[in-house]
N, C-alpha and C positions, 0 to 999 in steps of 0.2 A: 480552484482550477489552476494547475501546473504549480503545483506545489510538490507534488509526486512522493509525498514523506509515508502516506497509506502502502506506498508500493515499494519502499526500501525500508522502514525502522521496523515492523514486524514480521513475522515468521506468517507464513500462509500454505498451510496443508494441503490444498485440494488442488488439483492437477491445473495449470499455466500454460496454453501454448506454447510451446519451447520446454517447459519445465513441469514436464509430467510429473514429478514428485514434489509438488510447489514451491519455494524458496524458503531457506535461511534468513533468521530477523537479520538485517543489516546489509541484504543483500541488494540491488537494483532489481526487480522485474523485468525481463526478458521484453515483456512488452510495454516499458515506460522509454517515451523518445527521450531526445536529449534535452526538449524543452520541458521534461515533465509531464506528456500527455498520454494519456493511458490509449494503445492502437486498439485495442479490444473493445472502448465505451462504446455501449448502445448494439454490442451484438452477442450473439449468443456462445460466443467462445467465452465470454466473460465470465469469471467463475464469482456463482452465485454472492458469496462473502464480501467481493468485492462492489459489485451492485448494491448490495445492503448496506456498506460502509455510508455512515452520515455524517458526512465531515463539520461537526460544532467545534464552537469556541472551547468548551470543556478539553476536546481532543486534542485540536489543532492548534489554540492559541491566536495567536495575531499576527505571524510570520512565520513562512517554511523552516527556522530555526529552532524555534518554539515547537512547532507540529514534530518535528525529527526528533527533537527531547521529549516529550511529552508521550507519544506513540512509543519510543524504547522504552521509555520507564514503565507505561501500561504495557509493555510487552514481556519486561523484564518479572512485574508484578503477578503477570497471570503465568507464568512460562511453566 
């Protein structure tokens, strides 16, 4: 929670509120505030992929430093 690395270090396809053609890996999410909190959680504008994201230790690490490394490199890996 407010780590916001799911919504900046990968690339996201499917259509964003604000960002009908999803975002650019490395880019901010249109819809992540400044503290990190996604405006879309818990409604149906949320675009499915995101709702699925299961934020573990594998991905995320132990710190939003960790999460931003770790999410580029799986993003850089699968690209």
């Amino acid at each position: 929670m407010g780590c916001g690395a799911c919504c900046i270090a990968p690339s996201i396809s499917s259509p964003i509120l604000g960002m009908p053609d999803g975002k650019p890996a490395g880019i901010r999410c249109f819809q992540l505030t400044e503290n990190n909190q996604c405006k879309l959680f818990g409604t149906p504008e949320r675009p499915a992929v995101c709702s699925d994201f299961n934020a573990v230790v594998d991905v995320c690490g132990h710190d939003d430093q960790q999460a931003l490394a770790l999410i580029a490199t799986l993003e850089t890996l699968t690209g």
